[in-house]
C-alpha atoms as a printed R data frame, in Angstrom:
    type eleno elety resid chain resno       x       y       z
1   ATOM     1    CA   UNK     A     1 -20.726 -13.564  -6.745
2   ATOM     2    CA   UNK     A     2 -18.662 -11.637  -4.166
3   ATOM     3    CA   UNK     A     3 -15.357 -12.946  -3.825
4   ATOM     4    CA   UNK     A     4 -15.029 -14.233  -0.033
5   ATOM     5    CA   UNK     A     5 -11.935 -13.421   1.986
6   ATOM     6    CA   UNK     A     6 -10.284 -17.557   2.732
7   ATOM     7    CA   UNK     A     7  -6.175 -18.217   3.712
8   ATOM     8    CA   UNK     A     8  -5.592 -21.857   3.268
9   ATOM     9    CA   UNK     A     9  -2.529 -23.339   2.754
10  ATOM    10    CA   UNK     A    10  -1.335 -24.703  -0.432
11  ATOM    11    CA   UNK     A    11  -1.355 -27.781  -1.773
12  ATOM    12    CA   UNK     A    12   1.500 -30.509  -2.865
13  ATOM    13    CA   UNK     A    13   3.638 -26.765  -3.301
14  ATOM    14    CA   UNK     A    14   6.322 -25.272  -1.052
15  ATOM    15    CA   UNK     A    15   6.425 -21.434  -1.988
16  ATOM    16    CA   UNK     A    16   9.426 -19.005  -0.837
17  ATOM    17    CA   UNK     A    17   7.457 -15.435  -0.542
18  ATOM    18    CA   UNK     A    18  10.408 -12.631  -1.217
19  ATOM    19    CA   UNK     A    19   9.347  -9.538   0.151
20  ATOM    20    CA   UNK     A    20  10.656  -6.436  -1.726
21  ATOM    21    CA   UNK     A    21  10.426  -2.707  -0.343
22  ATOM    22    CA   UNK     A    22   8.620  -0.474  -2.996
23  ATOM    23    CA   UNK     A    23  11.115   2.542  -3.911
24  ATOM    24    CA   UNK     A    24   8.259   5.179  -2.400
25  ATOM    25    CA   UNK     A    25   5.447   4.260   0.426
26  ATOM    26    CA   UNK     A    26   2.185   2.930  -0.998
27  ATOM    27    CA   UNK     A    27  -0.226   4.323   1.077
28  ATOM    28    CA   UNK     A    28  -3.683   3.722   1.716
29  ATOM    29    CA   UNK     A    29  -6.885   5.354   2.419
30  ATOM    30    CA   UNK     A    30 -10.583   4.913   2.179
31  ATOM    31    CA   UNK     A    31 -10.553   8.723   0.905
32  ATOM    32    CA   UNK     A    32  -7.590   9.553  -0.890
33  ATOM    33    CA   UNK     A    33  -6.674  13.328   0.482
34  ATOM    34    CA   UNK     A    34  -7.473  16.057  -1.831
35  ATOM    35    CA   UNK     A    35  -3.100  16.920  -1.746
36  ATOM    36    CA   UNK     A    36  -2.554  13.461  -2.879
37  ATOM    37    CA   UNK     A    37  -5.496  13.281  -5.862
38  ATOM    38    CA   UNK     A    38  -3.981  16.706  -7.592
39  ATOM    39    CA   UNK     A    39  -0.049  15.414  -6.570
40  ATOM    40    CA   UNK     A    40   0.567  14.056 -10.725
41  ATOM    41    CA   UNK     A    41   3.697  12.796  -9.188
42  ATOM    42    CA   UNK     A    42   1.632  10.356  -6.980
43  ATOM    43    CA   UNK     A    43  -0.961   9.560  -9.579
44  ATOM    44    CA   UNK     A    44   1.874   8.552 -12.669
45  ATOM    45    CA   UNK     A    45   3.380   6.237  -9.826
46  ATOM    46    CA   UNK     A    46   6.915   6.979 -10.829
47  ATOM    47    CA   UNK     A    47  10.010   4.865 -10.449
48  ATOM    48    CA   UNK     A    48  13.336   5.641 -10.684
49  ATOM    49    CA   UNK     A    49  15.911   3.856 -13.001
50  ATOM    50    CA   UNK     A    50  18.119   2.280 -10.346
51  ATOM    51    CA   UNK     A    51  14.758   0.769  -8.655
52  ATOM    52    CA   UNK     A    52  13.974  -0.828 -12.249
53  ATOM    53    CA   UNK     A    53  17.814  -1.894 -12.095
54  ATOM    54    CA   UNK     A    54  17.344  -3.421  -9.039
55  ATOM    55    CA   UNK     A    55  14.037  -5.032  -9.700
56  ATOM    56    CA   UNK     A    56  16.301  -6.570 -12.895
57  ATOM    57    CA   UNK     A    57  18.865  -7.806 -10.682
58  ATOM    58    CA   UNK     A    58  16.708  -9.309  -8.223
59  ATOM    59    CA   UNK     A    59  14.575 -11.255 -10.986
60  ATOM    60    CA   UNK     A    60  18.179 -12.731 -12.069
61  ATOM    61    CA   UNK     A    61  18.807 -13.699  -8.989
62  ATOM    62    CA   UNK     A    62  15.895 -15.126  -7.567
63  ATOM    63    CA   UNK     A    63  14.313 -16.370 -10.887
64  ATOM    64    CA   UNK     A    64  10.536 -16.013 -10.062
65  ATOM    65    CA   UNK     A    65   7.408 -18.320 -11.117
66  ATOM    66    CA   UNK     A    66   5.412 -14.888 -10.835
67  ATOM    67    CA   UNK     A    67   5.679 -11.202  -9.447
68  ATOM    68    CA   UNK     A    68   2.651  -9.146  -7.390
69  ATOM    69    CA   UNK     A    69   2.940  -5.797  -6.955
70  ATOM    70    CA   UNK     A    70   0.560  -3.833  -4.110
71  ATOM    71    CA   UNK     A    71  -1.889  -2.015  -6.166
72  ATOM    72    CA   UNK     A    72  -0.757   1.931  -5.128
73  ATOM    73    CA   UNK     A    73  -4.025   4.018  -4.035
74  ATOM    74    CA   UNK     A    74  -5.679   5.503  -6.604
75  ATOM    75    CA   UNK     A    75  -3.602   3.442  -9.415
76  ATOM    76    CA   UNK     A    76  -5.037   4.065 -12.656
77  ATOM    77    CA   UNK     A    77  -4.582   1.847 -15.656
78  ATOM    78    CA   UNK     A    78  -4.913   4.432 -18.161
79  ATOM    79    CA   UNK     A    79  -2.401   6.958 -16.045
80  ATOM    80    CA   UNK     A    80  -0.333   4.175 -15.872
81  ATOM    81    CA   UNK     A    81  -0.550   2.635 -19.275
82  ATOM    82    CA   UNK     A    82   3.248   2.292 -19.449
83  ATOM    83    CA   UNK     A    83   4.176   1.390 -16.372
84  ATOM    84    CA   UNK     A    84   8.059   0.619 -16.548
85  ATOM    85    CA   UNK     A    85   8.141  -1.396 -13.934
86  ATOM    86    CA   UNK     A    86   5.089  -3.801 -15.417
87  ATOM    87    CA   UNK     A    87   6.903  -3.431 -19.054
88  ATOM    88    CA   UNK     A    88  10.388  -4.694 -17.372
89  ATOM    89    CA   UNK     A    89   8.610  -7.823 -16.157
90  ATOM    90    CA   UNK     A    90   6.758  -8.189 -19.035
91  ATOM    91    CA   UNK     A    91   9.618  -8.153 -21.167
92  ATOM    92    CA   UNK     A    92  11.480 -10.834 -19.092
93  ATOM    93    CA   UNK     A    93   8.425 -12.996 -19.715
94  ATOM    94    CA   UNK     A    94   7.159 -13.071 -16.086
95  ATOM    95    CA   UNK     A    95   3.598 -13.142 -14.985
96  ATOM    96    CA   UNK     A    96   2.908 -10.064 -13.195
97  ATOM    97    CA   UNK     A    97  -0.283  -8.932 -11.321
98  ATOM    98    CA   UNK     A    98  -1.286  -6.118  -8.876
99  ATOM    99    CA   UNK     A    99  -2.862  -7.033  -5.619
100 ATOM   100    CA   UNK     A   100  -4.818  -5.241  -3.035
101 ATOM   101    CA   UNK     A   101  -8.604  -5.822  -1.211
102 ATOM   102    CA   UNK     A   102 -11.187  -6.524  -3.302
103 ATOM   103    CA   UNK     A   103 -13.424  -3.481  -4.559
104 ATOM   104    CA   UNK     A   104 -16.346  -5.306  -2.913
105 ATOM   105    CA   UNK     A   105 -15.251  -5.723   0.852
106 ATOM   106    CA   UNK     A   106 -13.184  -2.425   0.532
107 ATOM   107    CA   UNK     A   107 -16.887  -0.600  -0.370
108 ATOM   108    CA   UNK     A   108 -18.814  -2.745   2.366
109 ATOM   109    CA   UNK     A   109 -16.399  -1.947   5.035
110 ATOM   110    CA   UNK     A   110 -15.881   1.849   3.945
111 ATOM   111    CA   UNK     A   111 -19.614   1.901   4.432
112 ATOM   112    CA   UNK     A   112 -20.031   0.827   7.697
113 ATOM   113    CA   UNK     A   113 -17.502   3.807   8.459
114 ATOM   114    CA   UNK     A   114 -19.887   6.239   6.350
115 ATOM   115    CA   UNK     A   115 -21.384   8.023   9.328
116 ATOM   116    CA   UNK     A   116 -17.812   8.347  11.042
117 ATOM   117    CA   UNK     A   117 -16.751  10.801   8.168
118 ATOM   118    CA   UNK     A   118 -20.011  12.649   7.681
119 ATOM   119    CA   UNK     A   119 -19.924  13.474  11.420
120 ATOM   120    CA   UNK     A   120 -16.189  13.923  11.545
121 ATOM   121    CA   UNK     A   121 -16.711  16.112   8.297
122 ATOM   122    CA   UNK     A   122 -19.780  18.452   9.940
123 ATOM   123    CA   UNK     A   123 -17.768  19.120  13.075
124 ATOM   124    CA   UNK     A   124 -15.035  20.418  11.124
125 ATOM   125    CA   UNK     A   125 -17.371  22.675   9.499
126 ATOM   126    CA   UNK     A   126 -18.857  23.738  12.665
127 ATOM   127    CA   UNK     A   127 -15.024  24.545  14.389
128 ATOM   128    CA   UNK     A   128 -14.519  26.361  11.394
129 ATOM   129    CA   UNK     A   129 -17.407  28.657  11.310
130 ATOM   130    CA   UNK     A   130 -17.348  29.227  15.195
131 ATOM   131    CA   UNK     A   131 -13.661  30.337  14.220
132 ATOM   132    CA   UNK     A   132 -14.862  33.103  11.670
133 ATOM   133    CA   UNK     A   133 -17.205  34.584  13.960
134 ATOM   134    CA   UNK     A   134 -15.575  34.750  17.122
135 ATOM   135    CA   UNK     A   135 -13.723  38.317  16.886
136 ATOM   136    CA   UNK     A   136 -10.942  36.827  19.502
137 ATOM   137    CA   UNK     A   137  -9.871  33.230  20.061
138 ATOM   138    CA   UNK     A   138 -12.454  31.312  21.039
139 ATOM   139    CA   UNK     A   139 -10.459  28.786  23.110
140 ATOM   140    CA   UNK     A   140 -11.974  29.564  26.000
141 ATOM   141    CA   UNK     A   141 -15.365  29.011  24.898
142 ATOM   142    CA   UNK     A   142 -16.640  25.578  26.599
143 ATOM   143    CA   UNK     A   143 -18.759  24.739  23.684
144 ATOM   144    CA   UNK     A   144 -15.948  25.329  21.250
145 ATOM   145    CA   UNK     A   145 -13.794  23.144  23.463
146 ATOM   146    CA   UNK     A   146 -16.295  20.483  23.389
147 ATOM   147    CA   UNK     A   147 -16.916  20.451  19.599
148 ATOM   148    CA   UNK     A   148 -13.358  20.024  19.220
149 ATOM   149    CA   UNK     A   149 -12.834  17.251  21.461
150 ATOM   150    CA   UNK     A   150 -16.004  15.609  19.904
151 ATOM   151    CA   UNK     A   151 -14.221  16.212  16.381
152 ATOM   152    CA   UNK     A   152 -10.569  14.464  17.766
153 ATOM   153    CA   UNK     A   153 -12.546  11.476  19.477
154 ATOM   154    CA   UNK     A   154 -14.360  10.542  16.476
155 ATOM   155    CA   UNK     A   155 -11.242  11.116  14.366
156 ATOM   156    CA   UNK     A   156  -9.218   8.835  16.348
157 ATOM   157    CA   UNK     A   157 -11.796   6.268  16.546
158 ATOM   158    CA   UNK     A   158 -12.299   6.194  12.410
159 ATOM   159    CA   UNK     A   159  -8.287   6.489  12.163
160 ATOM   160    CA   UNK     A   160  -7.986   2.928  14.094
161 ATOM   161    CA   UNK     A   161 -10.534   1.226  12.193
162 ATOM   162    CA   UNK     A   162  -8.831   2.460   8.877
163 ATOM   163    CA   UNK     A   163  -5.679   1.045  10.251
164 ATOM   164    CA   UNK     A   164  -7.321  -1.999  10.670
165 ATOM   165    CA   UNK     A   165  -8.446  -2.054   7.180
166 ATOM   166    CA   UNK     A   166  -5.113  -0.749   6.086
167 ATOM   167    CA   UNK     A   167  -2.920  -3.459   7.551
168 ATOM   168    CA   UNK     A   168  -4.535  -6.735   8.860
169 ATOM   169    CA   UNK     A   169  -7.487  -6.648   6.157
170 ATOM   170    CA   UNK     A   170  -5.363  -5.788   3.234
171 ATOM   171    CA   UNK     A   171  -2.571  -7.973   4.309
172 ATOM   172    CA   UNK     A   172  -5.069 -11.003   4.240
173 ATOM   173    CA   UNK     A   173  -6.487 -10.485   1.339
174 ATOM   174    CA   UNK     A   174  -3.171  -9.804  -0.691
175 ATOM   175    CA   UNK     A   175  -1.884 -13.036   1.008
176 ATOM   176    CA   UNK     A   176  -4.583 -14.535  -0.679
177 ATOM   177    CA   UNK     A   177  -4.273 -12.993  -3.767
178 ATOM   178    CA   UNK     A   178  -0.360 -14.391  -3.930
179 ATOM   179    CA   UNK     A   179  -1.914 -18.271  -3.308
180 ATOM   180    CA   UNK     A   180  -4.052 -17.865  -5.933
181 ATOM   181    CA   UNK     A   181  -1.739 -16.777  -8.272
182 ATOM   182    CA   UNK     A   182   1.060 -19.537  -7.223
183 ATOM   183    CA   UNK     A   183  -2.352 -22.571  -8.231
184 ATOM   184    CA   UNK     A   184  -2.388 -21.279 -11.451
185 ATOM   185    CA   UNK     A   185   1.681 -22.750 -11.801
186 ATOM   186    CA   UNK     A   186   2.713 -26.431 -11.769
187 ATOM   187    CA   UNK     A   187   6.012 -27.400 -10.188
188 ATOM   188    CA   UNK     A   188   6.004 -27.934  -6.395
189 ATOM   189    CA   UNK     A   189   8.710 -25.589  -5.435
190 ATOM   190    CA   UNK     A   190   7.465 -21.599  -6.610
191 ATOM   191    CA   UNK     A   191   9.129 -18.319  -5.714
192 ATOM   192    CA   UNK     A   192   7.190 -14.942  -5.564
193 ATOM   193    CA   UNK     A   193   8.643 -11.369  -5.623
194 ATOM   194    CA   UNK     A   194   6.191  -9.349  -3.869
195 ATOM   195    CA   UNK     A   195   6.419  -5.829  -4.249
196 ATOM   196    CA   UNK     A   196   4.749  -3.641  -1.424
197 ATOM   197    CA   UNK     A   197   5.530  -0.929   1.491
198 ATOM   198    CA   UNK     A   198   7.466  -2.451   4.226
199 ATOM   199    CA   UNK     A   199   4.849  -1.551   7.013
200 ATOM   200    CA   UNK     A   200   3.154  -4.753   5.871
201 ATOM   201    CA   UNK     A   201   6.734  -6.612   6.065
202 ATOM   202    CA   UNK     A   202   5.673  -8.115   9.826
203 ATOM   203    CA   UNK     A   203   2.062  -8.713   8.954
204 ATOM   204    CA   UNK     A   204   2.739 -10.616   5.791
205 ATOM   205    CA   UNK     A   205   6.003 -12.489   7.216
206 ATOM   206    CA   UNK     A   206   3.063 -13.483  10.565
207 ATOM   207    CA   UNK     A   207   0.377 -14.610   7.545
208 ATOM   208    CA   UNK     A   208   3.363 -16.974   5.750
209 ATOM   209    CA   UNK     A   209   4.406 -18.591   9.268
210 ATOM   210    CA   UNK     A   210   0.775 -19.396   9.536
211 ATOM   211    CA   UNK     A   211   0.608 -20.837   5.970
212 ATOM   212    CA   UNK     A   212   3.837 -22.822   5.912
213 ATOM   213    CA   UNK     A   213   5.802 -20.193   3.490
214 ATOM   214    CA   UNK     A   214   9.207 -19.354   3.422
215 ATOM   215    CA   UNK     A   215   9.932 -15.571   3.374
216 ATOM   216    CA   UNK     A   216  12.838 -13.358   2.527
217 ATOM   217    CA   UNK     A   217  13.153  -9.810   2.859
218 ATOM   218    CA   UNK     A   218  14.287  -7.325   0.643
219 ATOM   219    CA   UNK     A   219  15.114  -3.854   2.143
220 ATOM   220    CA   UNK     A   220  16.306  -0.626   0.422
221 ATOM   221    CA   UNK     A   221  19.126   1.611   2.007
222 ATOM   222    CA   UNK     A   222  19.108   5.370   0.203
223 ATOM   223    CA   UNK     A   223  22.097   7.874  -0.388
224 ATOM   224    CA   UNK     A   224  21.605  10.899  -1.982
225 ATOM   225    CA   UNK     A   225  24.485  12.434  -3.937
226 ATOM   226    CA   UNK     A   226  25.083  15.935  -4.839
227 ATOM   227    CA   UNK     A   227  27.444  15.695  -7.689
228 ATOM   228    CA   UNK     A   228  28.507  19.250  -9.015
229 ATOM   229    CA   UNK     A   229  24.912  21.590  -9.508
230 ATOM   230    CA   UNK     A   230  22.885  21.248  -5.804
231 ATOM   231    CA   UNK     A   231  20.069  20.607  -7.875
232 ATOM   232    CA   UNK     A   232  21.156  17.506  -9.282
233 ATOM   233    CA   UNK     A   233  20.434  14.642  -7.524
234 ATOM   234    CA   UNK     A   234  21.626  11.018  -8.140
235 ATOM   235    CA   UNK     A   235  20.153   8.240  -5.856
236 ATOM   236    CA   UNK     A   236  21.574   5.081  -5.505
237 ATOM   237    CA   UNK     A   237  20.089   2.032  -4.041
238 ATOM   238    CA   UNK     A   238  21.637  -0.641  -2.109
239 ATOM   239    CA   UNK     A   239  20.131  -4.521  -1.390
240 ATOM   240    CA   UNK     A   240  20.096  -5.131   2.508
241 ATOM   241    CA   UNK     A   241  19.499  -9.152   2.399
């Protein structure tokens, strides 16, 4: 049975949500773009060895019942089978899960959106082939001008119901992901490191007001140092609390 989209508040437990900025965005699309799907970089999900530091120094710190990560686009388990950040958890014996929408609702609501890219997709085509075959600019051409407008319109239209998707949606159902996850401990006083891009810092803190949880934010500063060779590069991270 599909799994149905429901934020209620818990139970006999007070949680304290920490929010933690991922080292790199984690975007999100309906259609990954073709630079990001060949970009191994992107795919292997990388992290540095002062983020994993970090992540270690926040865990002592905070000492959480359980850790969620936001699931990157396009995150593979078998690209990803040794994932340092999930073995670093692992090894300090916390439960650890990844969180996004569910594949159900993300395929029913990239559906209804279905005839937004194929049209998007066939005007492109169409502005592209006028463009071959025009021996001069064909700016001036009202029908050209028209197509292209057409093309931005619908673009802009499927962009803001993507956002929609890639913010409010989302945000809900990873809330609701981190609930579940905090029934499954006893104790009534949990804390949760969440792990996710700091666009959804507002939208999750709004959800947690809502639900009665306590949040804290995590934020990363960045210096780059050039030690030496200009090609060697050093980052260090420092906790903004």
């Amino acid at each position: 049975m599909p799994e149905v989209l429901e934020l209620k508040p818990l139970k006999n437990k007070n949680l304290k949500l920490i929010l933690i900025e991922s080292e790199f965005p984690i975007d999100w699309w309906f259609e990954v773009p073709k630079d990001y799907k060949e970009d191994l970089f992107w795919n292997l999900h990388l992290i540095s060895k002062e983020y994993l530091q970090l992540i270690n120094s926040l865990i002592k710190k905070y000492k959480p019942n359980f850790i969620l990560e936001e699931r990157p686009n396009s995150w593979s388990e078998e690209l990803n089978a040794n994932d340092p950040l999930k073995m670093l958890i692992k090894k300090r014996g916390i439960p650890f899960k990844h969180t996004d929408i569910s594949e159900n609702a993300e395929l029913y609501l990239s559906s209804a959106l279905d005839e937004h890219r194929s049209m998007v997709k066939n005007l492109e085509k169409r502005i592209n082939g006028i463009m071959k075959e025009f021996k001069e600019k064909p700016e001036n051409d009202e029908f050209f001008q028209r197509l292209v407008l057409w093309k931005e319109y619908l673009q802009l239209d499927y962009n803001i119901q993507e956002d929609e998707v890639r913010y409010k949606v989302r945000e809900a159902w990873m809330m609701m992901n981190i609930l579940k996850f905090a029934k499954e401990f006893e104790g009534k006083k949990l804390k949760c490191l969440f792990i996710c891009d700091p666009r959804h810092f507002n939208g999750l803190e709004k959800l947690s007001l809502d639900l009665g949880i306590e949040t804290e934010q995590v934020k990363i500063s960045r210096r780059i140092k050039t030690e030496g060779v200009g090609e060697i590069f050093e980052k260090d991270l420092e906790i903004d609390i």
